[in-house]
Structures are given as C-alpha cells and as structure tokens.
C-alpha positions as CSV (number, residue, x, y, z in Angstrom):
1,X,-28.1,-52.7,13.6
2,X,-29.8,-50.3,16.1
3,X,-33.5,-50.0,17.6
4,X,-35.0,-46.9,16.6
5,X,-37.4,-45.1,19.1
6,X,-39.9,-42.5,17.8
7,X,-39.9,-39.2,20.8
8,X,-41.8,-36.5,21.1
9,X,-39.3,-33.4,21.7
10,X,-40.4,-29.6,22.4
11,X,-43.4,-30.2,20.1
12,X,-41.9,-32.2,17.3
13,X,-41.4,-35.8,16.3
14,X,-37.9,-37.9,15.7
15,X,-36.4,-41.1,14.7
16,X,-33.6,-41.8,17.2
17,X,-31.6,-44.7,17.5
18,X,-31.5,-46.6,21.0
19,X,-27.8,-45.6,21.5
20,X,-28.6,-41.6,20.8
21,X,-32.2,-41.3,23.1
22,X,-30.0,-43.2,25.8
23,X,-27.5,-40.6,25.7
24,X,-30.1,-37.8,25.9
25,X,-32.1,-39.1,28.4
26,X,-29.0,-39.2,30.9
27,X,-28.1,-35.9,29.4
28,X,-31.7,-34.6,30.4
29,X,-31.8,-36.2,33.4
30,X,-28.3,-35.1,34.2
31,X,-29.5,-31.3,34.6
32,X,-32.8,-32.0,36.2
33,X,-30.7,-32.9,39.3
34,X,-28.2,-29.8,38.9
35,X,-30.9,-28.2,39.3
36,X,-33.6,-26.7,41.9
37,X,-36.4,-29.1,43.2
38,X,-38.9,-26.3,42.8
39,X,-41.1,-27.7,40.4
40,X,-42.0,-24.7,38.8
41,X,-38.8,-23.3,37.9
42,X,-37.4,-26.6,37.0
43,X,-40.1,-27.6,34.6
44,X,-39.6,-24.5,32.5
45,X,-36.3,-24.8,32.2
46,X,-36.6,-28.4,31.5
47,X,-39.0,-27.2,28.7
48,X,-37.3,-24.3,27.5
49,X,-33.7,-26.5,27.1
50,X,-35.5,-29.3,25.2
51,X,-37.2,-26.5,22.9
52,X,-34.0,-25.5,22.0
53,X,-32.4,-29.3,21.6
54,X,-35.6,-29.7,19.5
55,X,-34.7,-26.9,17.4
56,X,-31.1,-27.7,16.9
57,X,-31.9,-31.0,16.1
58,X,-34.6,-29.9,13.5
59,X,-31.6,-27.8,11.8
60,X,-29.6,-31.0,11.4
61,X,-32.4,-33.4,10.0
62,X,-33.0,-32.3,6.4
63,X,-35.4,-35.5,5.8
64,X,-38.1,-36.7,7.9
65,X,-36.9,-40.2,7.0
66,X,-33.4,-39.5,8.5
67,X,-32.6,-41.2,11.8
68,X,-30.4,-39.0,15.0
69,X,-28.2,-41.0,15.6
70,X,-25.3,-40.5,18.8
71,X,-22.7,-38.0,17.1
72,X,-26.0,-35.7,16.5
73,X,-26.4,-36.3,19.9
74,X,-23.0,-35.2,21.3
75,X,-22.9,-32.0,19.0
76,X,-26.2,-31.0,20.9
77,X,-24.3,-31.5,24.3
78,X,-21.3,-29.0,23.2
79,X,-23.6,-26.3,21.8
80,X,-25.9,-26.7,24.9
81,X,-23.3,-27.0,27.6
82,X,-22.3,-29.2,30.2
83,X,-24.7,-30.7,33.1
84,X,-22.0,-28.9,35.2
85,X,-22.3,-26.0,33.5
86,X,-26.6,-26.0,34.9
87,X,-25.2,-26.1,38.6
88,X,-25.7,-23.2,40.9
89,X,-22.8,-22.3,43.5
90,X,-25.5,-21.4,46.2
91,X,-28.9,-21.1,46.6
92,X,-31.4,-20.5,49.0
93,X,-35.5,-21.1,48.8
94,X,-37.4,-17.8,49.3
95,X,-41.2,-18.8,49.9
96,X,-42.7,-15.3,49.7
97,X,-40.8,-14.6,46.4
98,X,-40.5,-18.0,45.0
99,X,-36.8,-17.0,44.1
100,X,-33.0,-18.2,44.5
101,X,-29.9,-16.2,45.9
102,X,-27.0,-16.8,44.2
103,X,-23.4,-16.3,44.2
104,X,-21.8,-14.9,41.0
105,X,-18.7,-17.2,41.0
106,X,-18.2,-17.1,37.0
107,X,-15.7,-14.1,35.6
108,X,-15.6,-12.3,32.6
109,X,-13.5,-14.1,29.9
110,X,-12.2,-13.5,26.2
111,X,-13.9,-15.2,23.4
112,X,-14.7,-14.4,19.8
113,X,-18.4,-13.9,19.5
114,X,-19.9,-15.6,16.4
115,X,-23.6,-14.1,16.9
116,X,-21.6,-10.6,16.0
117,X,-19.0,-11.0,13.6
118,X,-17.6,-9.3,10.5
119,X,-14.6,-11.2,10.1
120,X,-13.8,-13.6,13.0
121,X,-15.9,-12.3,15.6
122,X,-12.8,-11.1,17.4
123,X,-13.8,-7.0,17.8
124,X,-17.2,-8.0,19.3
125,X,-15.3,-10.4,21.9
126,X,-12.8,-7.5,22.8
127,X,-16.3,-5.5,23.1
128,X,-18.3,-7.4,25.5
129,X,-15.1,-8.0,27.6
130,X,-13.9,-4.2,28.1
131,X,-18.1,-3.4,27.9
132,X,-18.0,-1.5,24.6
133,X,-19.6,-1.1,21.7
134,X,-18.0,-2.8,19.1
135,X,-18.1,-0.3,16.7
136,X,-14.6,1.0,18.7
137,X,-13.1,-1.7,18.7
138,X,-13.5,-1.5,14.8
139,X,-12.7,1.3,14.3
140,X,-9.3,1.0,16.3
141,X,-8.0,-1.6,14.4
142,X,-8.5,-0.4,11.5
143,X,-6.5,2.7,12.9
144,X,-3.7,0.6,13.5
145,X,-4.1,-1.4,10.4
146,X,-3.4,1.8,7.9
147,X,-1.8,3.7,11.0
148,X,0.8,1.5,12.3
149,X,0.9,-1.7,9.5
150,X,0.4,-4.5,12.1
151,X,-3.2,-4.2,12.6
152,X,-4.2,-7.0,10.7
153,X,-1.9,-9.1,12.0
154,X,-3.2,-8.3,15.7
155,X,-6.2,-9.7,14.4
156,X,-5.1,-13.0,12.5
157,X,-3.1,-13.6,15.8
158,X,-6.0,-13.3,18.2
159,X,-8.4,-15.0,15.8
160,X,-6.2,-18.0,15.9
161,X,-6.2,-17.8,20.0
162,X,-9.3,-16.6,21.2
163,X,-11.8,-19.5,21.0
164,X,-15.3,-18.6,20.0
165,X,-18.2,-19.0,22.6
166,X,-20.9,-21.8,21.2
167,X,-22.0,-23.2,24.5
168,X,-24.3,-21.5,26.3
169,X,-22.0,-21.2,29.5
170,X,-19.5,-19.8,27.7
171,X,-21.6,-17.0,25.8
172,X,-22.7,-15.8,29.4
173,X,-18.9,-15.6,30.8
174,X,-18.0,-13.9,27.6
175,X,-20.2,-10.9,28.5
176,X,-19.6,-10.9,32.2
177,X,-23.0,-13.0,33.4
178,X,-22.7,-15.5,36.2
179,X,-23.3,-18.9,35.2
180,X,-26.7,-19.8,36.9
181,X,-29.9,-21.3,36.2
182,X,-31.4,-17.4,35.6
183,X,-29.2,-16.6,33.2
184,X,-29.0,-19.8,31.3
185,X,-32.7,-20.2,31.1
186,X,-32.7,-16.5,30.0
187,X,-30.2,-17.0,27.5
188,X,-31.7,-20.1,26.1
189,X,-35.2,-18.1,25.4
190,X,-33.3,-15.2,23.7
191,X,-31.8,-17.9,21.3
192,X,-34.8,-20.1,20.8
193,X,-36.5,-16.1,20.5
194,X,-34.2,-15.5,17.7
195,X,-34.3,-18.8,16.2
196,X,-38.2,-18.7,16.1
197,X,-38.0,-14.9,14.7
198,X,-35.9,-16.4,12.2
199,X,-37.9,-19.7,11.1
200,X,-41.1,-16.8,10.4
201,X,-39.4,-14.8,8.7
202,X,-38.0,-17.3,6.3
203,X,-41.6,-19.5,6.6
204,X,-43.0,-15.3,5.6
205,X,-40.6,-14.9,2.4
206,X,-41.6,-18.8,1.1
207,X,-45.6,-17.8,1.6
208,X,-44.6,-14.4,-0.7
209,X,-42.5,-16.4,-2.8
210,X,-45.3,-19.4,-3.7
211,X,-47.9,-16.5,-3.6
212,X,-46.0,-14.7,-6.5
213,X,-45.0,-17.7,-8.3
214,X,-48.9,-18.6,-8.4
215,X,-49.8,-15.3,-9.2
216,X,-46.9,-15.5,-12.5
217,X,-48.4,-19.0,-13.5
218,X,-52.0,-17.5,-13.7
219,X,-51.0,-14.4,-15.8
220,X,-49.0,-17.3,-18.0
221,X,-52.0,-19.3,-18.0
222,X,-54.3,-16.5,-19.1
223,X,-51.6,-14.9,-22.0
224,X,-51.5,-18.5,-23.1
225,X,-55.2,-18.8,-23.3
226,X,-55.9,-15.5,-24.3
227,X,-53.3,-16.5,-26.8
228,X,-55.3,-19.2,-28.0
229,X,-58.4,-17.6,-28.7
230,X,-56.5,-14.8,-30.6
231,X,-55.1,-14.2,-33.9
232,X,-51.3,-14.3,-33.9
233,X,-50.1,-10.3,-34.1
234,X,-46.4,-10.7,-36.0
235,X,-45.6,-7.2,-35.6
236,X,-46.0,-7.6,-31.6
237,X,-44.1,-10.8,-32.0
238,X,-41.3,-8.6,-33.8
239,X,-41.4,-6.0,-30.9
240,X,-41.4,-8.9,-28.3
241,X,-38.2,-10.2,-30.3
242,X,-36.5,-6.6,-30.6
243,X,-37.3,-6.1,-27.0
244,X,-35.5,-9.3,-25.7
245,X,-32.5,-8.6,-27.7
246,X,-32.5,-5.2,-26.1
247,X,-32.7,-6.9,-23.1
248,X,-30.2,-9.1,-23.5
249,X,-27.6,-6.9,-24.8
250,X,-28.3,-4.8,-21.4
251,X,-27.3,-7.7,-19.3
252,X,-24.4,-8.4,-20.8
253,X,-23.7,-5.0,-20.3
254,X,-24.8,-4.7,-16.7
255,X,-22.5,-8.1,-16.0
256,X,-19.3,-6.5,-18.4
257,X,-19.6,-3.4,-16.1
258,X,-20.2,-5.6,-12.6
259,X,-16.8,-7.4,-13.9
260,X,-14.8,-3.5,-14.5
261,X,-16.0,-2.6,-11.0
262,X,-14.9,-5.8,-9.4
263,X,-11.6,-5.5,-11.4
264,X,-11.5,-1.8,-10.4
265,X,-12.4,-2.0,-6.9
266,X,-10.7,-5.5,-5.7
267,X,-7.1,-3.7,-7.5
268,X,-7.0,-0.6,-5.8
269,X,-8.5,-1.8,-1.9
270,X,-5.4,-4.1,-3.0
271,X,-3.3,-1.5,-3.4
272,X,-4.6,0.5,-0.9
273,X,-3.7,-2.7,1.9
274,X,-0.2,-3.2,0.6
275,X,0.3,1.1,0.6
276,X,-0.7,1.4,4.2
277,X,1.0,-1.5,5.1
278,X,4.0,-0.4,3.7
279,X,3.9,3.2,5.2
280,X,2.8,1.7,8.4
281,X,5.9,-0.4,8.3
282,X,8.0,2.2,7.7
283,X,7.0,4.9,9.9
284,X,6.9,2.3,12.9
285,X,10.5,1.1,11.9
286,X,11.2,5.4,11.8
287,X,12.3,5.1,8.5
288,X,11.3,8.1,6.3
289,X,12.5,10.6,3.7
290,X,13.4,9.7,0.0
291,X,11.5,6.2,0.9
292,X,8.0,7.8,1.4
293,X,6.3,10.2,-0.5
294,X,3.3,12.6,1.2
295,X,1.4,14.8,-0.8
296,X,1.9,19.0,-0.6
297,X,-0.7,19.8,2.3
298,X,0.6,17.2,4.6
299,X,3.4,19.2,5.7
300,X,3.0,22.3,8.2
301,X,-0.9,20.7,9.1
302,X,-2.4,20.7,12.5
303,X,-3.7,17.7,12.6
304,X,-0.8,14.5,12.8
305,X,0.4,12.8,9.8
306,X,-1.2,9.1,10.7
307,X,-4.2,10.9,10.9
308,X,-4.3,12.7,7.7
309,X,-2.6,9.1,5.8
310,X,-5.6,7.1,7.3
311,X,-8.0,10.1,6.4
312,X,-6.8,9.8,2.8
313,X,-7.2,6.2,3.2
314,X,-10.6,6.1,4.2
315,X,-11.6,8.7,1.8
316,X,-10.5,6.9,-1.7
317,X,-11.1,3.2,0.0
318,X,-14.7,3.3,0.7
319,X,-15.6,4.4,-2.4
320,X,-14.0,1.4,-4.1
321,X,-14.8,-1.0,-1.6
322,X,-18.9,0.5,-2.3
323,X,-17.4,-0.3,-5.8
324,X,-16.5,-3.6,-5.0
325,X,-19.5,-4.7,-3.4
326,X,-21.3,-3.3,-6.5
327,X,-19.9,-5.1,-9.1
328,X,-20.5,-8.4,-6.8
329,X,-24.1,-7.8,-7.0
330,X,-24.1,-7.7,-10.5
331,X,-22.6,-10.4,-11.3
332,X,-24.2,-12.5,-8.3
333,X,-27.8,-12.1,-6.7
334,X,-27.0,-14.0,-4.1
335,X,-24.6,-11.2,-2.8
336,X,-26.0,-9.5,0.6
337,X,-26.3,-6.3,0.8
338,X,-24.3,-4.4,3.6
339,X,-26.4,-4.2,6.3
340,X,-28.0,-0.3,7.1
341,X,-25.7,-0.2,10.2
342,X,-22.4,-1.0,8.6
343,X,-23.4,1.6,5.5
344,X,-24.1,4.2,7.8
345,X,-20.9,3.5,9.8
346,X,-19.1,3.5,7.1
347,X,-20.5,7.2,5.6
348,X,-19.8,8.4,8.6
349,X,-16.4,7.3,8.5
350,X,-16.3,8.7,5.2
351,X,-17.9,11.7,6.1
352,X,-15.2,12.6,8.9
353,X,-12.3,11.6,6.8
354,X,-13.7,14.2,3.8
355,X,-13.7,16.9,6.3
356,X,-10.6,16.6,7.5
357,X,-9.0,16.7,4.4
358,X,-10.8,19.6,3.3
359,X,-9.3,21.2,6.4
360,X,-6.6,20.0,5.9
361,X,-6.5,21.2,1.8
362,X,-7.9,25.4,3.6
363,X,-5.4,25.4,5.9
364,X,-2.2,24.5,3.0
365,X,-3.6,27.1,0.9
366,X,-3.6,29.8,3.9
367,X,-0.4,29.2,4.1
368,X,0.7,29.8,0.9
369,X,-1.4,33.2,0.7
370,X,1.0,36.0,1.7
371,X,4.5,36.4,0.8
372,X,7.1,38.0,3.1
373,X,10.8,38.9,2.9
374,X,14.1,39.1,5.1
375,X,16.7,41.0,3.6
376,X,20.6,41.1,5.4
377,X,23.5,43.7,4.2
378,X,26.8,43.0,4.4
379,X,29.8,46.1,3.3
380,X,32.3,44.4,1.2
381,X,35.9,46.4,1.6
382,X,37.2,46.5,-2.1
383,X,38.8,49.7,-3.3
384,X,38.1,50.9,-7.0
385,X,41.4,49.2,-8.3
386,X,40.7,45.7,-6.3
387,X,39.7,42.6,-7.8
388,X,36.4,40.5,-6.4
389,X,36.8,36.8,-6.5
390,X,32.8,34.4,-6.3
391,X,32.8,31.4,-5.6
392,X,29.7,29.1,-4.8
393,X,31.0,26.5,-2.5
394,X,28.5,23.3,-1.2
395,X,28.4,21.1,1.9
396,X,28.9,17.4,1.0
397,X,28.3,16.3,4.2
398,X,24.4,17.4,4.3
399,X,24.1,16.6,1.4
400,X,26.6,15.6,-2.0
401,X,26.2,16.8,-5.1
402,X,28.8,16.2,-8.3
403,X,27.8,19.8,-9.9
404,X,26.8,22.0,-8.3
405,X,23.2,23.9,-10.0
406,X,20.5,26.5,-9.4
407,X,17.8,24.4,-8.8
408,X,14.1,25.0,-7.6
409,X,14.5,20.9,-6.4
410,X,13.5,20.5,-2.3
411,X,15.4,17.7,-0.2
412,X,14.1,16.0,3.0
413,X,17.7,16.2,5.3
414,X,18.9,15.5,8.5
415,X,20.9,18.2,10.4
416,X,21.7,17.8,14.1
417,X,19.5,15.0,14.5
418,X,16.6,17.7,12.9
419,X,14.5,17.2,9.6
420,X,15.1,20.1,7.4
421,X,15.1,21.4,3.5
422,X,18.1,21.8,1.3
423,X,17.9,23.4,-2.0
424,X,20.0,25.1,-4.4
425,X,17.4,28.0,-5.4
426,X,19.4,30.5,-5.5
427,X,19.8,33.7,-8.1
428,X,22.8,35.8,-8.3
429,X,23.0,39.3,-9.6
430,X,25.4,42.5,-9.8
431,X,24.8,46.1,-10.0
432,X,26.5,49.3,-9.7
433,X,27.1,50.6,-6.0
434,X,25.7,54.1,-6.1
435,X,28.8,55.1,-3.1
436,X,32.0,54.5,-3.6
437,X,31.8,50.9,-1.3
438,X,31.2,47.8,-2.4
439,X,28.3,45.9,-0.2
440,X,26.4,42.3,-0.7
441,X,22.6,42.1,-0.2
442,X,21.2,38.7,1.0
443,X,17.2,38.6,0.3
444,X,15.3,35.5,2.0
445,X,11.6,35.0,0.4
446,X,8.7,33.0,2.1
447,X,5.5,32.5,2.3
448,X,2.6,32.0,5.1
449,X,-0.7,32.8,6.3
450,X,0.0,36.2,6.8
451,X,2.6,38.5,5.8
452,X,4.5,38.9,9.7
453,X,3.9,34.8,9.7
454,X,5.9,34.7,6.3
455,X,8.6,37.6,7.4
456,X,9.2,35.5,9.9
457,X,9.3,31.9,8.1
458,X,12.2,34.3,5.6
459,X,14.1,34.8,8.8
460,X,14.4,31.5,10.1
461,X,16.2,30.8,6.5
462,X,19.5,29.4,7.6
463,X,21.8,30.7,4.8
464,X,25.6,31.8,5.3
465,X,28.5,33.3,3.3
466,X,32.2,34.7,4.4
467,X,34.2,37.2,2.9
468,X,38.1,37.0,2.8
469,X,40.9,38.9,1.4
470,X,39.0,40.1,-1.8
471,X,36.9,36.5,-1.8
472,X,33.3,35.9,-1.5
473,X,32.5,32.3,-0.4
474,X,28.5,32.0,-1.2
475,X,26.7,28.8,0.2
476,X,25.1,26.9,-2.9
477,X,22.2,25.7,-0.7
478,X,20.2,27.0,1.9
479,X,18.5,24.9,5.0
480,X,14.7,25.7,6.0
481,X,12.0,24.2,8.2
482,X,10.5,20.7,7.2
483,X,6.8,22.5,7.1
484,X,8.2,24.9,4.7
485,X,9.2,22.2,1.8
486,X,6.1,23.3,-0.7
487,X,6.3,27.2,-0.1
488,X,8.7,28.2,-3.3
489,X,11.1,29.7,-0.8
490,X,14.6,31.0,-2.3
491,X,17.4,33.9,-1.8
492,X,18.5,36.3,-4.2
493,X,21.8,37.6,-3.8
494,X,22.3,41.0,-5.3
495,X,26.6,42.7,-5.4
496,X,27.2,46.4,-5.3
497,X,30.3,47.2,-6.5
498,X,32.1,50.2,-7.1
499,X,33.0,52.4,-10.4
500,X,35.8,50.9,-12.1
501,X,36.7,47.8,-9.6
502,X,36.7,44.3,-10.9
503,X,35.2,41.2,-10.2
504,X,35.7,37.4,-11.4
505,X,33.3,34.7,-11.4
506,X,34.4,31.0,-10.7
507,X,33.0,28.7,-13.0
508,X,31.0,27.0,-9.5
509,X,28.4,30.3,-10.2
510,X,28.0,29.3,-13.7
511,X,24.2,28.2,-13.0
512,X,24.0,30.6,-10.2
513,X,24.1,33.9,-12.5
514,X,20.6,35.1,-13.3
515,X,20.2,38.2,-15.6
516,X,23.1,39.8,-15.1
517,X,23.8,43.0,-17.3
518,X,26.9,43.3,-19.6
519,X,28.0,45.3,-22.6
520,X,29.4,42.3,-24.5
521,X,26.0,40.4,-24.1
522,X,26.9,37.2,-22.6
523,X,25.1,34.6,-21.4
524,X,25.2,33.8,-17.8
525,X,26.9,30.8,-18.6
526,X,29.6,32.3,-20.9
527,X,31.0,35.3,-18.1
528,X,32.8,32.5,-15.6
529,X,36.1,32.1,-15.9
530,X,36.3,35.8,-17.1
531,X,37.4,39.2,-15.4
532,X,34.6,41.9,-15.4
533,X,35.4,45.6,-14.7
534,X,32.3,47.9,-13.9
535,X,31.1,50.9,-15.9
536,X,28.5,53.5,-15.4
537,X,26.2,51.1,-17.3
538,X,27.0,47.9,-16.9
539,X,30.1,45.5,-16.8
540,X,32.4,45.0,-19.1
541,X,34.4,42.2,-19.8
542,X,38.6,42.4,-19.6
543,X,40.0,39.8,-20.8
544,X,37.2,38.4,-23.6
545,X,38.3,40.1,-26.4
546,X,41.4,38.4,-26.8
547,X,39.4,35.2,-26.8
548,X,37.2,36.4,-29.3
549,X,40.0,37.4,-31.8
550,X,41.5,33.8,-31.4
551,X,38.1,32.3,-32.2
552,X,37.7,34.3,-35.5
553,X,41.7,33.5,-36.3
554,X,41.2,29.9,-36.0
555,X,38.1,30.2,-38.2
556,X,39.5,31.9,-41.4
557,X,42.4,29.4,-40.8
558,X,39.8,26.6,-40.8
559,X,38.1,27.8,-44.2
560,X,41.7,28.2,-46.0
C-alpha cells in the first residue's frame, strides 16, 4: 500500500503514488543540473518539459480518480529522453546576447519517423536522412515494387531494422539537428504546439457536436409538442412509412454496392501485387518469352518496358484502389478519408501514367500506318523439258515444329544470343514466265511509320532459299526484328516457269500453296505429290488422271 501525493504539473492536477513523484522529481531535477545556470533559459525549459510530461500524462489518465503510478512514470522518461540526452557538449555564457555556443557533436542517423508514416514510417526516415521530400522516396519504392518485384520486401526488411524515433533526442538526430538544449526545447514546443492544436480541434468538433445534438433534441421536442396539440394526419403517417422503407431499401443498397466495390477493388489490387511481382521476378531473374505476355504497343516503344508495365500498373490500380477505399466508406464511417495530399499525389501519378500510355498507344499505331515492300529475283536454269522439284524445309534447332504449316502465328526466339520473330507466313504461287527462263521472285512485306521506314523494316527480313540440280529448297519460316512481332509481316514467293517444263510439289508445300491456278481445279492441298506441266493458261496436271480413273474403278466395283 502506497502514499499518494496530489501535484500540480504544467497547469493540471494528479494523484501520484509516493514511489512514481519520487522518480519524477530525481528525473526533473536530473535535467535541471544538465542544464545552464541561467535562470531564464532554464526555467522555460523546465516549464516547457513539464508541460509536455503534463500532457502525456493527461493522455494516459482516462479517469480523474486513477492514480500514476511508477511504470506511467518510466514510459514518460523514454518518450521524453534521457537526462543525458539534455547535456550540452560546450557552452559558453554570452552577456550582451544572453546566448550559448555550442558544438554540434550529434550525427544524422536512420530511423522510421512515426509523426509521418503511411505504412511503417520507413520512406519518411529515408527522407529526412538523405534531406528529401518523402514523396521520392515513395514514389521509388513503388518503382521497384512493380518494376523490379523486391520492393516490398526492401521495405518489410527495413521496417523490421530501423527503429522508430519516440524520444525527443532521437527525433532531432533523425533529421540531422544537434542534440542541445536549443533544439530540444524547440522541439518540445513544436510537439506540445501540435498537441495543443490537436486537443482544440477535437475540444471545437465536441462544442459542434453537443451544439447539434441540442439543436436535434429541440426540433424533437417541438414535433413532439406540436404533435400533441395536433390532430394525427394518417396519410402523412403513410408517406413517413413509405419514405422510411424507401430509405431503408437504399441503404441496403448503398452497403450491397460498398461490399461489390470492396470485393472488386481488394481482388484485382490483389492481382495486380502478385502480377507485378511476378513479372518483376521474372525480368530481374532475365527470364522472358513464352513465360510473359506484353500487350501489342509495348514492342518497338520509346519509352523502356519497366516503365510502360508500371505505367499500366498505375493506370488500372488507382482506380480500384479509389474503388477500394470507396466501398470501405460505405460500409464503415469510421473510415478516413485519404488525406488531399495523398489524393493529389496519387492523380498526378495517375495523370502521368495515362499520358504515357497514350503515347505510348500514337506511337504503335504510327507504326503500323504505311506499308512497304522488298522484293529479291533469283533466275532459276530449267530448260523447257526439265523437271522443278519444291520443297519447304524448316530449322529445328530455332525452333521445332512436327508439321510443318502456313501460319500467321509470331514466336519470341533466340538466335545468336539475339531476340527475334519466327513465323511460318508464307504464300506460294506459280505463273507462266513470259521468256523462255525460269526465275523465283521473293517479296518481303512490312509495315512502319513511313513508307522508306517500312521498305526498310521488309529488308531487314532474314529469309533464305538454295537452288540445286533442278531443286528449290524454300525456308518454311522467316526471322525479323523483336519490335516487328505485331506488324502482319510475311513473304510471298511467286515461280516463273517456262512453256511446257514441269514442276513437282513435295507434300512439305502442302499448306504453303495459296491460289495457285490449274486446269483440273485442285485444291492447294490435293496438287502435292503430283507432277504439273505448264500451259499457256495454267498448269496441268501429268500424272492425276490415272489416279482419277482408279478412284471411279474402285467405286463401280464397290456398288456391284
């Protein structure tokens, strides 16, 4: 059983134990020696450090009844510093000024400042140790948090090391200050400054609050008089009634659609975290093709890809997250709203990510506006009576394919350590040479901003063929630039051969064939394997009569 003592403290009145006043008198008197004699100086320090014990304390006793007791005590002590802490490293008495000199011995350390925190207070503690505005610091990890994958765990990780700065000393070598009686006593009156703002404000919104609530109980007292002294209207009764169903049904509503936007927003910010992550992870680990998926106007952009991925970030996730908070405040009114400088931040943010991928979106379609050609002629040396082999032959090792088709289909490959684009669109055709020689025409199509920018982009095509005693070896696949994956490039490969020679197609062209003419009216598909003379006209085919007859033979045999 203690003795309590009743203390006057900055203004206000306690119940302290014998135990707890003993501890913060020697605390008290503690820092009166650490300090200056100058009267003056020391007394309003004195006075300003037990305004802002005073406080503290006042935030900790809920009841006037309660008694501080020593633990209250020695929580005071760690917020408020050590006596140590008070010391000056050198002084000397100026009578004409009334002013100390000082030697700054303290350095600038990292904490986490919780006066200025989002999360952990861990960007704001980077900030006032490289003297920046926090709003960089931000912004940076978030670029490496949908850039690069790891920034959030950068910032678990220093969270969990940095302590955060609750004694005074400490806040003052987080931003740089030198720990002397100046700058403690000027920190202490920008606290108690703050914590006074903040006791009239919320001592401002309790007068409004008990001013409106009398306010609502006279208008309740009135309608309830005026009630009184008239006749009961059942038709306004039954509009009161219809209007409180109305009501109702609205809120119901409004907390159904505050439940859809929390569902909404929470799953795709969700989705949004793992996504970057993922392509974060992947692109730092340089692993990349079939495994990640851009969209079209990524590819041949000016600005970098990380920039464009966190721009489309950005771009979809504040809109949810807005979403998000949204739906909160529906449901709860005891969510805060986002504070005017974190919305504006974040519509800026918003704002620059929209107009880069508007850019972005201008500059794919310029590239996609003007078409351009390369075309390549190569004499084949067949005589009238020789025969033409085609083949379409394919390079596993770039990239395998079982059978061999004409497809439109683009494929992210590696050749010589480059990126580059295989695909199979390819069209084959045959006409009649109007000389006497036989000749192969190899037409490269592209697109690009302009029509030299998309000649050009046909050129750089890498396509190749060899001709052989009577045999044409055709690539199946051509190679072009990464940049050019979305720009519908293909080559159409167009045979001029003589009156009367022949040529044979390999079943590997089956798919390859694309309109080609011929008096017997096959399909593309049904002329491989088959020997093809040319006419005036058109080709004929040698040998699929024969075939024909044995077909209709084997029929009537069938039906008898």
């Amino acid at each position: 059983m203690n003795k309590t003592i009743n203390i006057n403290l900055g203004g206000f009145f306690f119940h302290i134990d014998e135990i707890a006043y003993q501890k913060l008198r020697r605390y008290l008197e503690s820092i009166s020696k650490s300090l200056s004699e100058d009267p003056q100086g020391k007394n309003e320090i004195i006075a300003d450090i037990e305004a802002r014990i005073s406080e503290l304390l006042s935030e900790k006793i809920t009841d006037a009844r309660q008694v501080v007791n020593e633990g209250d005590i020695e929580d005071i002590i760690v917020i408020m510093g050590q006596p140590e802490d008070y010391a000056e490293a050198e002084e000397a008495y100026s009578d004409a000024s009334y002013s100390y000199k000082r030697n700054n011995t303290s350095g600038k350390k990292l904490f986490r400042d919780g006066d200025d925190k989002f999360l952990g207070g861990v960007a704001s503690g980077i900030a006032h140790y490289f003297d920046i505005d926090a709003i960089w610091i931000r912004l940076g990890l978030l670029a490496l948090f949908f850039g690069a994958g790891f920034g959030i765990l950068i910032y678990i990780i220093l969270w969990i090391l940095l302590p955060e700065a609750k004694t005074t000393a400490e806040k003052l070598q987080m931003e740089g200050e030198p720990v002397n009686i100046d700058n403690i006593e000027k920190k202490i009156r920008e606290e108690f400054s703050n914590v006074s703002e903040n006791v009239r404000n919320v001592a401002n919104q309790a007068s409004e609050k008990f001013k409106d609530g009398a306010n609502e109980f006279s208008e309740k007292m009135s309608q309830t008089f005026s009630a009184k002294t008239k006749k009961n209207n059942g038709l306004q009764d039954f509009l009161d009634t219809i209007g409180k169903i109305i009501l109702g049904f609205f809120k119901i509503i409004g907390k159904f659609l505050g439940v859809l936007f929390v569902f909404l927003g929470a799953a795709i910010i969700l989705s949004l975290i793992i996504g970057g992550f993922s392509v974060g992870s992947l692109e730092f680990l340089n692993i990349d093709g079939n495994y990640i998926s851009y969209p079209e106007f990524f590819y041949d952009a000016t600005l970098p890809r990380w920039l464009l991925t966190v721009s489309l970030f950005v771009l979809v996730g504040i809109p949810f997250l807005a979403l998000l908070i949204l739906g909160l405040r529906m449901l709860s009114s005891n969510v805060k709203q986002v504070s005017r400088a974190t919305s504006l931040s974040l519509l800026g943010l918003w704002i620059i990510a929209l107009l880069m991928i508007i850019f972005t979106a201008i500059e794919f379609g310029t590239t996609h506006a003007n078409y351009g050609k390369n075309v390549v002629k190569k004499n084949l040396t067949i005589s009238k009576q020789d025969t033409l082999t085609v083949k379409m032959i394919n390079n596993d090792e770039i990239y395998y394919k079982h059978n061999l088709r004409r497809s439109s289909r683009r494929h992210e490959v590696e050749v010589d350590s480059k990126r580059m684009v295989y695909t199979n669109d390819i069209r084959i055709d045959v006409n009649k040479s109007n000389t006497n020689e036989g000749y192969v025409i190899i037409q490269k199509e592209s697109y690009g901003r302009s029509s030299i920018r998309a000649t050009k982009n046909a050129e750089k095509i890498a396509y190749n063929f060899t001709f052989s005693n009577n045999e044409l070896l055709l690539d199946a696949y051509f190679l072009s630039n990464i940049k050019n994956i979305f720009k519908d490039e293909e080559i159409v490969i167009t045979l001029f051969l003589p009156t009367t020679s022949t040529i044979y197609f390999d079943n590997s062209v089956k798919s390859f064939l694309y309109n080609v003419t011929n008096e017997n009216n096959l399909d593309e598909d049904e002329m491989t394997n088959h020997y093809f003379k040319m006419t005036n006209s058109a080709l004929v085919c040698t040998d699929c009569a024969t075939e024909k007859e044995d077909d209709e033979d084997k029929k009537v045999e069938d039906t008898f």
